[in-house]
N, C-alpha and C positions, 0 to 999 in steps of 0.2 A: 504494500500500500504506500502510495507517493506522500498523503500526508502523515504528518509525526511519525515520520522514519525514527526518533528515539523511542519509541514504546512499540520493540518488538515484542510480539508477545513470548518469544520462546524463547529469550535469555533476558527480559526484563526481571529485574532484582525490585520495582519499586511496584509491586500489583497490592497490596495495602496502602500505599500512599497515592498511588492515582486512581483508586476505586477499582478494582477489576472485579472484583467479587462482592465487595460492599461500598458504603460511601464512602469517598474519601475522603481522608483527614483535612485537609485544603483544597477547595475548588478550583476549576481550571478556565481561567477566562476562556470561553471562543466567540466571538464576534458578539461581544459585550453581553453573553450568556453566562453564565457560572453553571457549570456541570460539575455534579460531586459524584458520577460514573465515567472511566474512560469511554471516549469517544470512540474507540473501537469495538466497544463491549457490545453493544445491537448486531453490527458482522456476526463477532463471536458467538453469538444467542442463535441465530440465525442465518448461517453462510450460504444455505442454497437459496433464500431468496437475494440477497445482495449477489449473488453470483450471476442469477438471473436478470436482476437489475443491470450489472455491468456487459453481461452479453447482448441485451437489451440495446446498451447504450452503443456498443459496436457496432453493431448492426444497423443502428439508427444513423452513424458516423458513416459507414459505406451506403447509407441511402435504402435501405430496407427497414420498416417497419413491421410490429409482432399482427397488427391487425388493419383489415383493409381500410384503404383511404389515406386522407392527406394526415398529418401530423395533429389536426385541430380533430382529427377522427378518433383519434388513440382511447383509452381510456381515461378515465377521470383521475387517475393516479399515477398516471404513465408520465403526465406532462411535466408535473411538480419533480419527482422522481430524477426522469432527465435532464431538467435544471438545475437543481441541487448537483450532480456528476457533474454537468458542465463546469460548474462555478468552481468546483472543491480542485478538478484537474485544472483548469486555467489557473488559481492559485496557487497550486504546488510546482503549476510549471513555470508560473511568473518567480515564484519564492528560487525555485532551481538554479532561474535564470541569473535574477539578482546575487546569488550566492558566486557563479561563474565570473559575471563579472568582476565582482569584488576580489575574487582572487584574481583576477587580471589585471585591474589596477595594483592588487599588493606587487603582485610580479613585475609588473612595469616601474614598480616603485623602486625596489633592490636596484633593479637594474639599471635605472638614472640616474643611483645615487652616487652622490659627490665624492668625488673620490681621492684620499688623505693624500696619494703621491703628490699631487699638486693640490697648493692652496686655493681653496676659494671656485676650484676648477672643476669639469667634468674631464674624464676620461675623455684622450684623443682618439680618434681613428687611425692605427698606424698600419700601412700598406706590408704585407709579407713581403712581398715583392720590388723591388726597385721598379718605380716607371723608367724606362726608356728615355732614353736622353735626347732632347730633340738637334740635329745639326743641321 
């Protein structure tokens, strides 16, 4: 699962302190919610319908729907359902993104930095090579 990649469930140490089994000690903001059950706990309760949800959503993505007609035809639970995927993957793939970057700028950061040989200075670009001497 893309979101809260920290709380796997199968070497998570902390399932009393983020509710896995009961509430938890301290509640867990999510979009100005307070959950005192992990947010994964419904999957866990229930994998074959979120399985089915997510297959759902696949198939919705290559342009096939579970029942005939347009999108507005779907079920009355179908719609809400594949909003909620949409939103939760657009933000773990925005969160991903912002994550890459940032280590991109870290990287680019090292590597511009100023460097003691010379004061006050960057690193030159020094040729391997001798150019050519023009006559």
């Amino acid at each position: 699962m893309a979101l809260l990649p920290e709380r796997d469930c199968l070497t998570c140490t902390k399932q009393i302190q983020w509710g896995c089994e009961t509430d938890a000690m301290i509640p867990l903001n999510m979009d100005g919610e307070e959950l005192y059950r992990c947010p994964r706990r419904p999957w866990l309760d229930n994998p074959q319908l979120y399985n089915e949800l997510f297959d759902y959503y696949n198939w919705m993505e290559k342009g096939y729907l579970p029942d005939p007609g347009t999108y507005d035809d779907q079920g009355v639970k179908f719609r809400p359902f594949m909003g909620i995927i949409r939103t939760a993957l657009h933000d773990a793939q925005k969160a991903t993104h912002e994550r890459q970057v940032a280590r991109q700028h870290t990287a680019a950061a090292v590597v511009d930095k100023p460097s003691s040989a010379k004061p006050g200075g960057y690193r030159q670009h020094t040729p391997r090579h001798k150019p050519p001497s023009g006559r």
